[in-house]
N, C-alpha and C positions, 0 to 999 in steps of 0.2 A: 729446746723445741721451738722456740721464738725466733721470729724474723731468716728462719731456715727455709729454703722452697725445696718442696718435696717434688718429686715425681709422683705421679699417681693416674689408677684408673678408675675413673668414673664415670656413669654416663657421660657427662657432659663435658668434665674436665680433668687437664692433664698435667696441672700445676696447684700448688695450695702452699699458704705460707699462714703461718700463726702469728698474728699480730697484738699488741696490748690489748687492745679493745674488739679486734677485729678475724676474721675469717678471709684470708684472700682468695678465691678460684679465677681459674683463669683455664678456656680450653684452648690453649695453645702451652707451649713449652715453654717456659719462662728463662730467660739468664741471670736476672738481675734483679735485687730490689726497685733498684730505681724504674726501672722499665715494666715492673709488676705495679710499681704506683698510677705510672702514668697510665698503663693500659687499665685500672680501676676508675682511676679519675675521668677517663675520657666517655664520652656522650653518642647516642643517636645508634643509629643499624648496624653499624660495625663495631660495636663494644663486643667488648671478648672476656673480660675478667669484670669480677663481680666482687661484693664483700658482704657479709653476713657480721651485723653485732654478733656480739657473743652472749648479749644480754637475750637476743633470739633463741639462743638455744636451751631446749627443753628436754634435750634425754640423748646420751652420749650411750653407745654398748658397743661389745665385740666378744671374738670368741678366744679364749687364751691361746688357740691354735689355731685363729686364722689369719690372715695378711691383713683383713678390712676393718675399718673402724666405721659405726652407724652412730650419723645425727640427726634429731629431728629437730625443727627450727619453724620459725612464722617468721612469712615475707612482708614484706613491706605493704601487702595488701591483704593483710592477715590471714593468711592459708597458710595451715600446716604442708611444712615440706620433709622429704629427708634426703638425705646425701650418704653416698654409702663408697668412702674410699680405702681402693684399693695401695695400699704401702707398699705390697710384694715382699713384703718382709715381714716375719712375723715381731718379731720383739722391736722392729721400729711402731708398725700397729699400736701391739700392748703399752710401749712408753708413751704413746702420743694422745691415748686415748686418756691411760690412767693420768697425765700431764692433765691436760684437760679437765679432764673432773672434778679433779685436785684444784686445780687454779679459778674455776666457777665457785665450790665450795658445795658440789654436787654429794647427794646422799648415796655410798658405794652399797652394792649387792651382789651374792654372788650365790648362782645356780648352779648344779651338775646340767651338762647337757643330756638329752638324750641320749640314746644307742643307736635308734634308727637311722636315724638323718644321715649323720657322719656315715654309718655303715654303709647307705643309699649311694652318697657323693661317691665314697672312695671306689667302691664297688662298680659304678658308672665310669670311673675313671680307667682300675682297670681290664673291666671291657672294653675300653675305646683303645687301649694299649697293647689287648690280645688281637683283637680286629685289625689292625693298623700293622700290626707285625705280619699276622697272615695275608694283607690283602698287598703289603709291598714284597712280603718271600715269595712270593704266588703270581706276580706280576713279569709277564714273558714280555712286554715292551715298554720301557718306561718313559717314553716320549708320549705315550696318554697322558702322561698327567700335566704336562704343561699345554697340552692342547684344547684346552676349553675354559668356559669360564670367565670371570674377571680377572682384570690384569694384578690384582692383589693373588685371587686364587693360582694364578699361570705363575706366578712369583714365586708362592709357598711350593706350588706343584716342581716349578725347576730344584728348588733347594733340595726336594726331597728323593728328585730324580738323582741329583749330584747325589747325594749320599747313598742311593741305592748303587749307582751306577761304580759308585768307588769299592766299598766294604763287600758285595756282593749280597745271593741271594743269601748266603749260608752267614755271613754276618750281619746279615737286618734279622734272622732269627736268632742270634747270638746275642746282639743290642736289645732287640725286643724281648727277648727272653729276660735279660737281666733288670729290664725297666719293670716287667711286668712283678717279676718276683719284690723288686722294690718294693711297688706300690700294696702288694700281696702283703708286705711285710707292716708297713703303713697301716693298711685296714685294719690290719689286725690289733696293732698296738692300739689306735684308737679306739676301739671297739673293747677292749679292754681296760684300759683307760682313760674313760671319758674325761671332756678337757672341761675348763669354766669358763659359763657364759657370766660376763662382769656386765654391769647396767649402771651408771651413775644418772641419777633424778635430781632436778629442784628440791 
């Protein structure tokens, strides 16, 4: 887990590296140790990466089935902070976190989650995946969607145009069908079998 640079999403940053003593962030994309150092060490308005003791950190958790690992930490101007990165992977998350806890010499605990919540997310999700099916099978011109917007938004809008325009309407309900039941399948299991929330403490 040491001196590896993750990808990651978090507010603010999109790089993270575990160092002996140290926490690297950085929001830009990182290549390199050596170029993760410098961009820490450097000064003034345009610094981009940052470093957190490790002696800062006061509470490390995550969910055994999420991608993100939560820490809370005190800055150098003594405010409690937290940081909340996203791995995009689940078991790089779980290793990194429980890494971590382990390595502080943090007190581990371990909760059932709720039912709700998960049941709330997944449930939200696939509504936006029943939505998103009907509102591209149902779509008689698909040049709307690259027409407005931000140039991020006209970007997402072309991709989705392409893919509508390739598969058709009868297969964006065929695709969407099969995501939706996915996630349909997803809810359920978690809802059934609630995951654990780990919390390692000082």
């Amino acid at each position: 887990m040491e001196n590896q640079i993750f990808e990651v999403a978090a507010i603010f940053y999109k790089s993270l590296v575990l160092r002996e003593n140290e926490l690297w962030v950085s929001q830009n994309k990182v290549g390199s140790l050596e170029k993760f150092e410098k961009a820490v060490n450097n000064t003034g308005m345009m610094k981009s990466a940052f470093s957190i003791p490790l002696t800062s950190i006061s509470e490390i958790s995550y969910n055994e089935a999420s991608e993100s690992t939560k820490l809370k930490y005190t800055n150098e101007k003594g405010k409690d902070k937290k940081l909340n990165i996203g791995f995009g992977d689940v078991a790089v998350s779980n290793q990194f976190g429980e890494y971590l806890g382990n390595k502080l010499g943090f007190k581990k605990s371990s909760t059932k989650e709720g039912q709700l919540k998960p049941l709330l997310l997944n449930g939200l999700y696939l509504l936006i995946a029943i939505g998103g099916t009907f509102f591209l099978g149902m779509m008689d011109d698909t040049s709307e969607l690259t027409e407005s917007g931000s140039r991020r938004s006209r970007n997402k809008g072309a991709f989705l145009k392409l893919i509508v325009d390739t598969v058709g309407q009868t297969g964006v309900f065929i695709i969407g069908g099969l995501i939706s039941i996915y996630l349909a399948y997803k809810l359920y299991k978690r809802y059934k079998r609630p995951s654990n929330e780990i919390l390692f403490t000082k």
